[in-house]
C-alpha positions as CSV (number, residue, x, y, z in Angstrom):
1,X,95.9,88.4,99.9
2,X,97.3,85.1,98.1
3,X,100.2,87.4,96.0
4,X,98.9,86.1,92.9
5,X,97.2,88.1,90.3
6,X,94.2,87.6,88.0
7,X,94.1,89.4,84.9
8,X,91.2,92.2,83.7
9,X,89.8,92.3,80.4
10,X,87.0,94.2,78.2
11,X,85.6,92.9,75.6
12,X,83.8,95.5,72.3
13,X,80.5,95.5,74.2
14,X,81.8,97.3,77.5
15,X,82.0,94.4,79.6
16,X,84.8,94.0,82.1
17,X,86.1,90.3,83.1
18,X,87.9,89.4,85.8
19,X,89.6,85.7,85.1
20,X,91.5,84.1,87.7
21,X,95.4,82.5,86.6
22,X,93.7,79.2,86.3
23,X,91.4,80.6,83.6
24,X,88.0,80.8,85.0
25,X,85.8,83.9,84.6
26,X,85.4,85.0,88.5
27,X,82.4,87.8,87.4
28,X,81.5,89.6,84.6
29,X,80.5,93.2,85.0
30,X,78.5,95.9,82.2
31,X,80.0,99.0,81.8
32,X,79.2,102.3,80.3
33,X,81.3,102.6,77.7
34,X,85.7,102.0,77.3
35,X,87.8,101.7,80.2
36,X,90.3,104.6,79.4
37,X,94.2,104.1,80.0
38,X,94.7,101.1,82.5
39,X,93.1,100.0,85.6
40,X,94.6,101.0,89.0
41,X,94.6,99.1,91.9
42,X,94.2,100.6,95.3
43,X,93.5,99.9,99.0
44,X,91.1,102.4,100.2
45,X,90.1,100.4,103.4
46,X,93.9,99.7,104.6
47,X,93.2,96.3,104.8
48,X,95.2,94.5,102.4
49,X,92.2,94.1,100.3
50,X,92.4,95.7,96.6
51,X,89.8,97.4,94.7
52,X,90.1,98.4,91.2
53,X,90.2,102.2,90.2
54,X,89.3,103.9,86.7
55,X,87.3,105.9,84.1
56,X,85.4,105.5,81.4
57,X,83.9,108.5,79.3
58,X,81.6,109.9,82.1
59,X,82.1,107.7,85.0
60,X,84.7,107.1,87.4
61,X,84.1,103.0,89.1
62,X,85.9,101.7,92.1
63,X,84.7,97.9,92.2
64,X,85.7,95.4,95.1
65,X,86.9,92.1,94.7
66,X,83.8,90.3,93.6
67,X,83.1,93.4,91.1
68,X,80.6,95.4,92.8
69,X,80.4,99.1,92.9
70,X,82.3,100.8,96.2
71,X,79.6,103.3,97.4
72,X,79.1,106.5,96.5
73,X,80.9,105.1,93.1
74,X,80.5,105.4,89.9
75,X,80.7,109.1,89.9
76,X,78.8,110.6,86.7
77,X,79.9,112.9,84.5
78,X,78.1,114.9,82.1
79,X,81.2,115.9,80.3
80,X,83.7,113.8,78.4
81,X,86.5,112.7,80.5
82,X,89.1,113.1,78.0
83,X,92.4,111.3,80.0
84,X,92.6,108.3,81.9
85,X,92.3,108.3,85.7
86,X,95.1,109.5,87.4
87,X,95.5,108.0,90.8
88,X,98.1,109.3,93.4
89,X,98.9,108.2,96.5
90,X,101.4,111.0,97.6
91,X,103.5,110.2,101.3
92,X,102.3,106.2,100.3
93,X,100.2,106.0,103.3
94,X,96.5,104.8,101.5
95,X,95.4,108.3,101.1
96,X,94.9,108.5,97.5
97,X,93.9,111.2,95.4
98,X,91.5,110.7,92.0
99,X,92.7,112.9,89.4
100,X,89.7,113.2,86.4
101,X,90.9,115.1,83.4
102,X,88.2,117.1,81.2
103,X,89.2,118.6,78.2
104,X,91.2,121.8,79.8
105,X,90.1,121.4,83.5
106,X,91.5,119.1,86.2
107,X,89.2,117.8,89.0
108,X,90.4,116.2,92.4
109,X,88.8,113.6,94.1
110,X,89.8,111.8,97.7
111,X,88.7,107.7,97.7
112,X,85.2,108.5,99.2
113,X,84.4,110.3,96.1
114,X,84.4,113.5,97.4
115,X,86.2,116.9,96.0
116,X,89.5,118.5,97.1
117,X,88.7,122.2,98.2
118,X,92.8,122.7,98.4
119,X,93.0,122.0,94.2
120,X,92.8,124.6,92.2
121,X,94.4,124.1,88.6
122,X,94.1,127.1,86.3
123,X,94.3,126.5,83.2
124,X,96.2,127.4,80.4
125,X,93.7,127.3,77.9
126,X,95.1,124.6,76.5
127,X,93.7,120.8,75.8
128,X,95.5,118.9,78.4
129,X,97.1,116.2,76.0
130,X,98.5,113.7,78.1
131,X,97.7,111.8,81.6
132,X,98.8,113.6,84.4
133,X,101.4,112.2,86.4
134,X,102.7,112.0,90.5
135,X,106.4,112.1,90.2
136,X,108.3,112.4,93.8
137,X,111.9,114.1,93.2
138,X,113.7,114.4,96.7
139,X,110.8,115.4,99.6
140,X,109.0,117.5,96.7
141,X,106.1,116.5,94.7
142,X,105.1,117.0,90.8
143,X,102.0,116.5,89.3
144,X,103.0,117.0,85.4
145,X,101.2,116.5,82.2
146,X,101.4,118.5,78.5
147,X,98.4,120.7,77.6
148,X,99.1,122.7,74.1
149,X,102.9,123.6,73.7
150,X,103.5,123.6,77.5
151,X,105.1,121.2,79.6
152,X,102.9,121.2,83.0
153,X,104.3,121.1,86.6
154,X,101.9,121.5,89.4
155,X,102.1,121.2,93.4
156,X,100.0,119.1,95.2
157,X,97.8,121.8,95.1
158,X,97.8,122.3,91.6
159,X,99.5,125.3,91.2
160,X,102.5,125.6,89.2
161,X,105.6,124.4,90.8
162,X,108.4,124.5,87.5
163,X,107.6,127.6,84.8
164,X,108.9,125.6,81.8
165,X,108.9,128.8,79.0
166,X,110.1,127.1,76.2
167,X,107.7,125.7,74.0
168,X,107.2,122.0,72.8
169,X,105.5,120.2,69.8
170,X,105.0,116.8,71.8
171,X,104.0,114.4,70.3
172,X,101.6,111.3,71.5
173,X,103.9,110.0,73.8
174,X,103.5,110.3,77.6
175,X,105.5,112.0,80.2
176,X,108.2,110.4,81.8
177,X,110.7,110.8,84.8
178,X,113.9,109.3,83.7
179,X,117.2,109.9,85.6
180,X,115.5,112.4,87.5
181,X,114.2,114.7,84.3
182,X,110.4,115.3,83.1
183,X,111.0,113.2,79.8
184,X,109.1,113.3,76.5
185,X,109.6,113.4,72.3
186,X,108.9,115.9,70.6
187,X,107.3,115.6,66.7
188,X,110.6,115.8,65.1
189,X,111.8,112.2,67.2
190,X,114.2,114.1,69.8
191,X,113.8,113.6,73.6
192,X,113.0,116.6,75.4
193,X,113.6,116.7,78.7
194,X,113.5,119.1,81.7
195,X,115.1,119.5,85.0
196,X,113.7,120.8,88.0
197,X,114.5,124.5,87.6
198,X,112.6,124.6,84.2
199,X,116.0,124.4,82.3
200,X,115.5,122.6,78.9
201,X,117.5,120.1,76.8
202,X,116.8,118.3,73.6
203,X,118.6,115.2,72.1
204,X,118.7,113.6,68.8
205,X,117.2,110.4,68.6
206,X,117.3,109.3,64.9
207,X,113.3,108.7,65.2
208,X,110.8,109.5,63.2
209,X,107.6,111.5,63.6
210,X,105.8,108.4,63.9
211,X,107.7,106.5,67.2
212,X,107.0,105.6,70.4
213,X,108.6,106.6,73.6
214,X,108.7,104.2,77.1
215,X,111.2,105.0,80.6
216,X,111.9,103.7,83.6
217,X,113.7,105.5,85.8
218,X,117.1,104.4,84.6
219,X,116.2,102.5,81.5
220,X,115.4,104.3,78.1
221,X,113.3,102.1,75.3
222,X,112.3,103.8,72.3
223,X,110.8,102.0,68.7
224,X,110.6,103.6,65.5
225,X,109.7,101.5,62.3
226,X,111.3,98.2,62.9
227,X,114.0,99.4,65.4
228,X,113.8,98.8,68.8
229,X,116.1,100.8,71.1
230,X,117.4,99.5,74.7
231,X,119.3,101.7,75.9
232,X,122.1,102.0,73.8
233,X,121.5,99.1,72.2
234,X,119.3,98.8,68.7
235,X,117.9,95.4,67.5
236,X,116.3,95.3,64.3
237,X,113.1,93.6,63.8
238,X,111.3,92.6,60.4
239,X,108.9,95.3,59.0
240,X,105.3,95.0,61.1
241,X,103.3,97.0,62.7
242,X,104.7,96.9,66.2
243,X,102.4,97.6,69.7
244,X,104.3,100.5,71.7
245,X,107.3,98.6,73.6
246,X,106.5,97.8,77.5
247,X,109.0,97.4,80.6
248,X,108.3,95.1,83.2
249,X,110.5,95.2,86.2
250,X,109.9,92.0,87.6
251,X,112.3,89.5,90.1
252,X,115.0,92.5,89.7
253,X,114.7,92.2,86.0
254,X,113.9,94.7,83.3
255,X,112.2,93.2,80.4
256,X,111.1,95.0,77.2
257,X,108.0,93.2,74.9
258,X,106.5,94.4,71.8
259,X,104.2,92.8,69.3
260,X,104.4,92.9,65.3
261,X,100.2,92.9,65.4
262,X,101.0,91.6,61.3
263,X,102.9,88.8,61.7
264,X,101.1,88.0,65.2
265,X,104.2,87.4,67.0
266,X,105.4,89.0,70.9
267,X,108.5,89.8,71.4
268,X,110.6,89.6,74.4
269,X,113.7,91.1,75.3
270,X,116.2,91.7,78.7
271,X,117.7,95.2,79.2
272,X,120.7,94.5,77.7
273,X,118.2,94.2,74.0
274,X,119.1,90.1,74.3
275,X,116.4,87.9,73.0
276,X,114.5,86.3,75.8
277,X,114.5,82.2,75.2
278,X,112.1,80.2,73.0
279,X,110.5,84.0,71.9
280,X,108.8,85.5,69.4
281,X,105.4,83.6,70.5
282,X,102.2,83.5,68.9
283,X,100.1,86.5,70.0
284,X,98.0,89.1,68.3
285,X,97.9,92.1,70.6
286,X,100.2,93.9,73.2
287,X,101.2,91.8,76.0
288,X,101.7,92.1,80.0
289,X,103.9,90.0,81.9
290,X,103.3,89.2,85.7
291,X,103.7,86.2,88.2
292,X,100.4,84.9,88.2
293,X,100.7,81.9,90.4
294,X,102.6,80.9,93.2
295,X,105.0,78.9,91.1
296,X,108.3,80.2,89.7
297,X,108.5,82.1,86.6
298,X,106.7,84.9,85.1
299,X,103.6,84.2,82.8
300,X,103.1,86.2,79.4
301,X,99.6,87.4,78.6
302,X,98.0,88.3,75.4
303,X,95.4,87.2,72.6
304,X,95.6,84.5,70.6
305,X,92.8,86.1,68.4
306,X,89.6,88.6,69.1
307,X,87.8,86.1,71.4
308,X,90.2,84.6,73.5
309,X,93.5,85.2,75.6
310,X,96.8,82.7,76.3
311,X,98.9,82.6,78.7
312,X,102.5,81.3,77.9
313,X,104.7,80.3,81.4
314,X,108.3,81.3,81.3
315,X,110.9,78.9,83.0
């Protein structure tokens, strides 16, 4: 309603916070156990209004503004959900789908908590290994994922819509559509990637096993050790232990953070892997960066230790 943005947070006992950009706790709310992945936002009534979408281990919570449960919500689960909730909002029109992910089996959900007769995943047997993912290519749409040494691509109505037959060791990074390819790594640090007639191509990277992988679109950002890669562009950090990089695509501009969780310090970069201004900050875990406020300038969000969060503006 106001186009600014309040920021979520869980602390180790399972409760969420919602704190306004000024910095007062708007409510507090118990959960069951760990939000999984991030929280989505959506607008269920059409109104302009936002509730907040996602799953823990064996519930899936919509909550309204002032943090109360959106009836029939939380749905229970006796099994584990094992990915985070995948929410898709297909032609962009407010109908959105609830993807939950258990173990091998996919269920589908509309926003009133009720199941999708026309989704029917069979599975391959396979642990489904990474979130699923709506990617629109053209007027067709791909719901993809990795589950054992297959690279999943679905229709709407979860059948499969690419047969990708060669095999792939992935390893723990997500899925990806960049330049208009199903994008991953596999174990040995190569980016794997796969077009939309099931036609595979891997490319040498220089990464190794232990890496992490993060697209746009357009822009390709991958870390491995203490190198952080733009593009084509490398910069070369101390020796840390770095958060997975992040790209923000705010005011039509890309920028790439990481944090070196050792020396407590975030990390800021444009596309073109040029040092932001006045960064590396204080921080001691990954960081988000948003316009909170009505003001200009972005604000950068992270923890200044286990109990509380700052907020640095950027001018």
């Amino acid at each position: 309603v106001t186009n600014a943005h309040d920021i979520a947070v869980q602390d180790i006992g399972n409760t969420l916070y919602l704190i306004s950009n000024s910095g007062n706790i708007l409510w507090k709310k118990q959960l069951q156990g760990k939000i999984l992945g991030k929280i989505e936002q959506i607008d269920m009534y059409k109104n302009g209004r936002l509730q907040l979408a996602f799953a823990t281990k064996n519930r899936v919570y919509i909550l309204d503004r002032n943090g109360n449960d959106v009836s029939p919500f939380p749905l229970k689960f006796n099994d584990d959900i094992t990915q985070p909730l995948s929410v898709f909002d297909y032609d962009k029109r407010k109908d959105y789908r609830l993807l939950v992910t258990q173990g091998k089996n996919l269920l589908m959900y509309d926003d009133r908590g009720k199941s999708i007769n026309g989704f029917d995943y069979n599975s391959n047997g396979s642990e489904i290994s990474s979130q699923p993912k709506h990617f629109r290519i053209g007027s067709k749409d791909y719901i993809t994922f990795s589950a054992g040494e297959k690279l999943m691509i679905l229709s709407r109505q979860g059948d499969i819509r690419i047969n990708v037959k060669d095999k792939i060791r992935f390893s723990d990074n997500e899925i990806f559509l960049y330049k208009n390819k199903f994008t991953t790594t596999n174990t040995l640090g190569q980016l794997v990637q796969v077009d939309t007639k099931g036609k595979l191509s891997s490319t040498n990277l220089n990464l190794t096993d232990k890496h992490s992988l993060e697209t746009t679109s357009k822009t390709l950002v991958t870390m491995t050790e203490n190198k952080l890669n733009i593009k084509s562009r490398t910069v070369d950090l101390d020796y840390g232990e770095y958060t997975k990089p992040k790209i923000f695509y705010l005011n039509d501009k890309i920028y790439i953070s990481t944090t070196d969780l050792q020396a407590k310090k975030v990390y800021l970069f444009d596309s073109q892997a040029e040092p932001i201004p006045n960064f590396p900050v204080f921080g001691t875990s990954a960081a988000d960066l948003q316009k909170l406020d009505k003001e200009s300038g972005l604000e950068l969000i992270t923890q200044s230790d286990d109990n509380n969060i700052v907020v640095y503006k950027l001018h």
